[in-house]
DRENTIKOL-935846 format. One record per residue (C-alpha): residue in three letters; chain; x, y, z. Coordinates in steps of 0.05 Angstrom, whole numbers. Each point is the difference from the previous one (the first is absolute). Layout:
N
ALA A X Y Z
...
//
This chain:
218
UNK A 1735 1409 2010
UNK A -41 37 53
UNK A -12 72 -21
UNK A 31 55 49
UNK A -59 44 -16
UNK A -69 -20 -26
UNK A -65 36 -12
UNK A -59 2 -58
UNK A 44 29 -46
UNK A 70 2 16
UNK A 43 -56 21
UNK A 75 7 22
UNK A 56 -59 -3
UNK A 76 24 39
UNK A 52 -37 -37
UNK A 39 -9 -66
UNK A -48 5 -60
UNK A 51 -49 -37
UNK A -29 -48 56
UNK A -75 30 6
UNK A -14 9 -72
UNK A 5 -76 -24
UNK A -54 -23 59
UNK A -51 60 -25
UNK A -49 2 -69
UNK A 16 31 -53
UNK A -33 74 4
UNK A -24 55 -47
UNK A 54 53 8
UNK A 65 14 43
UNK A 14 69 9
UNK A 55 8 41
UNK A 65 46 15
UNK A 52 -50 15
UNK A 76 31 12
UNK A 38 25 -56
UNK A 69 -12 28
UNK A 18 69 -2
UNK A 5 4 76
UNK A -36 53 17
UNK A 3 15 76
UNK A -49 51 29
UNK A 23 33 64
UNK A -74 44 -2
UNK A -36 -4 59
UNK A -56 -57 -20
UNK A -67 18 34
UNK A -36 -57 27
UNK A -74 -13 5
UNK A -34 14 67
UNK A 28 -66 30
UNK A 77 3 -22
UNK A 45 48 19
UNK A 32 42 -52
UNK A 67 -38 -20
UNK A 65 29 -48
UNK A 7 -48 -52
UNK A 65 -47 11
UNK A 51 -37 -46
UNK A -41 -58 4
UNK A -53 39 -29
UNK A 48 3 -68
UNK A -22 -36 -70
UNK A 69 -19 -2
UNK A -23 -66 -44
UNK A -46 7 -59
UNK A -37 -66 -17
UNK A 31 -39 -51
UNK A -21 -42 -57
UNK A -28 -59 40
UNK A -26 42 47
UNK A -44 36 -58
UNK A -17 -61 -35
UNK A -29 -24 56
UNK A -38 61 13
UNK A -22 1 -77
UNK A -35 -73 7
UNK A -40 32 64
UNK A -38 37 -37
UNK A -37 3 -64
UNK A 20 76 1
UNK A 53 48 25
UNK A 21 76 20
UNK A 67 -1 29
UNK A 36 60 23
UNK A 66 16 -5
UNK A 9 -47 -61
UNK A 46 56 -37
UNK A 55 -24 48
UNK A -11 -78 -15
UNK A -19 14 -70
UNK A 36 -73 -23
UNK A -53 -38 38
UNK A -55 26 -49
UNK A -23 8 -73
UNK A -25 56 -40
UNK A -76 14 20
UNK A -50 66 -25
UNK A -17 11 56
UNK A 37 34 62
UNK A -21 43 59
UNK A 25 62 5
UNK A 2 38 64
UNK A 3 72 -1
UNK A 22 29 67
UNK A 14 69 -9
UNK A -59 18 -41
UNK A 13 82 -16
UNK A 54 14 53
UNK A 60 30 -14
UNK A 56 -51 -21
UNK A 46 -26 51
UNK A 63 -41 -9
UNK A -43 -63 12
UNK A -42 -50 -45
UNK A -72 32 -17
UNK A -26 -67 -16
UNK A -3 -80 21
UNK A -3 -56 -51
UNK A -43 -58 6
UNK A 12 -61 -50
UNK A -75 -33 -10
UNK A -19 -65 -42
UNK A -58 27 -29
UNK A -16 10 -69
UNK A -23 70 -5
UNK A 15 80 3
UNK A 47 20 49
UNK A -31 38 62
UNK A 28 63 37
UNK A -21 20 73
UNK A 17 70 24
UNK A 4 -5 75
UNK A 43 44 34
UNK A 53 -19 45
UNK A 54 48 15
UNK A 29 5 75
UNK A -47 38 30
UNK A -50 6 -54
UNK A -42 -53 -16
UNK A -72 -7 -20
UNK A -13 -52 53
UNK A 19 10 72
UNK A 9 -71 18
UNK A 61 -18 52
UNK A 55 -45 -33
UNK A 14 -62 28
UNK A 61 -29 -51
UNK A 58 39 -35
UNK A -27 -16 -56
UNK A -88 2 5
UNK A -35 24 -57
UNK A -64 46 12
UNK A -66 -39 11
UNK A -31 52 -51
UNK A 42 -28 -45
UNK A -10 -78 11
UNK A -74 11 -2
UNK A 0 49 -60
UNK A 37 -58 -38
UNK A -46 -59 27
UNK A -57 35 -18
UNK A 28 -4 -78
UNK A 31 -73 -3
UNK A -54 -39 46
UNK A -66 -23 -11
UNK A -45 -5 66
UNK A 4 -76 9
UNK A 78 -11 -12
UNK A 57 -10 64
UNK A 61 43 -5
UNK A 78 -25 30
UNK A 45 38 34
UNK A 71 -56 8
UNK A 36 63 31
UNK A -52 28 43
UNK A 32 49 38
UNK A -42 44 44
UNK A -56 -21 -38
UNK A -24 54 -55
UNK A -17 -48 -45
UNK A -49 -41 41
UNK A -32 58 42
UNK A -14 39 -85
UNK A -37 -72 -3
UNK A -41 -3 52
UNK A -18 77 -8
UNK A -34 -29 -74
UNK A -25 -62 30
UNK A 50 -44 -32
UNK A 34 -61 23
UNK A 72 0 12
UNK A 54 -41 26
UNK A 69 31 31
UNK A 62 -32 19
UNK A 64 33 40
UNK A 59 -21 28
UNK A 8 52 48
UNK A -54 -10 63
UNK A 6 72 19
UNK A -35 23 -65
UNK A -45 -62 3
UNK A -28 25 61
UNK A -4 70 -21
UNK A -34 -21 -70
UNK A -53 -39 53
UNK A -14 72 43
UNK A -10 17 -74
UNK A -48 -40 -12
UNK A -39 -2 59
UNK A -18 76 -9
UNK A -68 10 -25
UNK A -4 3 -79
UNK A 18 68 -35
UNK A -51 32 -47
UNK A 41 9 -71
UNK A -18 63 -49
UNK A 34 -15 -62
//
């Protein structure tokens, strides 16, 4: 399949990943945020990048459908490794692992009637990992735009990268989205593949991408 986006370190396929993923090789990890079927709907403002005009998220925007069993297995033999977000809600489609990511959002804030942390099921076989970036409405410790109802902070993605990858190894993405996972990649220099369904966030993960590489403190 051709890719829809292609450069040294990044490459893009628009599609189904139950179609895509047979035709690639297998990878090193998938980290990815596929929909948990809780249908979330975000009627935010999204901000766009310089090129897209800031949107409101629609109903098509929804995770109405979270991936099932086949849909994980398949994802599983992708990879040698894995760091999947929103497994909590899917729980049935994985086993018992030592090791999860933990996403701490609120940091010290004052509570508010809303989850403080994420969950991230991994396959590894080590210590769990915790990652206190901040991302509450208005307050957040990276002043990024947000392309997807759901995007997770590129702080974040790279922070977690940084701790699972070693410098030669090419990371997955099956539901891309606007791209997080590929653009934390290239900012370390790492390979990556992403695939989306959706060409409006393919081509918004691409003006991603083409920016100039980020310098990362962490």
């Amino acid at each position: 399949m051709k890719p829809y986006y292609q450069d040294d370190y990044a490459t893009i396929y628009h599609g189904d990943c139950r179609e895509i993923l047979p035709t690639l090789e297998k990878v090193d990890l998938v980290l990815t945020d596929p929909p948990y079927g809780i249908k979330i709907t975000r009627s935010a403002k999204v901000v766009g990048t310089s090129s897209h005009k800031s949107r409101k998220a629609t109903n098509e925007d929804s995770d109405d459908a979270a991936p099932d069993d086949a849909l994980i297995a398949l994802v599983m033999a992708s990879s040698k490794n894995q760091i999947i977000f929103g497994a909590n809600y899917f729980w049935q489609c994985f086993y018992s692992s030592p090791c999860y990511v933990i996403w701490d959002k609120r940091g010290n804030l004052p509570p508010v009637p809303f989850a403080d942390t994420e969950f991230a099921w991994t396959s590894f076989n080590r210590m769990s990992r915790k990652y206190t970036v901040i991302n509450h409405g208005f307050i957040k410790d990276a002043k990024e735009g947000r392309e997807h109802p759901t995007q997770k902070p590129l702080m974040l993605f790279k922070f977690i990268l940084s701790d699972f990858t070693k410098p030669d190894e090419t990371i997955l993405d099956p539901f891309m989205g606007s791209g997080t996972t590929l653009r934390a990649a290239k900012d370390l220099g790492l390979q990556s593949i992403g695939i989306e369904i959706e060409e409006k966030y393919c081509e918004i993960a691409a003006e991603r991408l083409r920016q100039e590489v980020l310098a990362f403190a962490g």
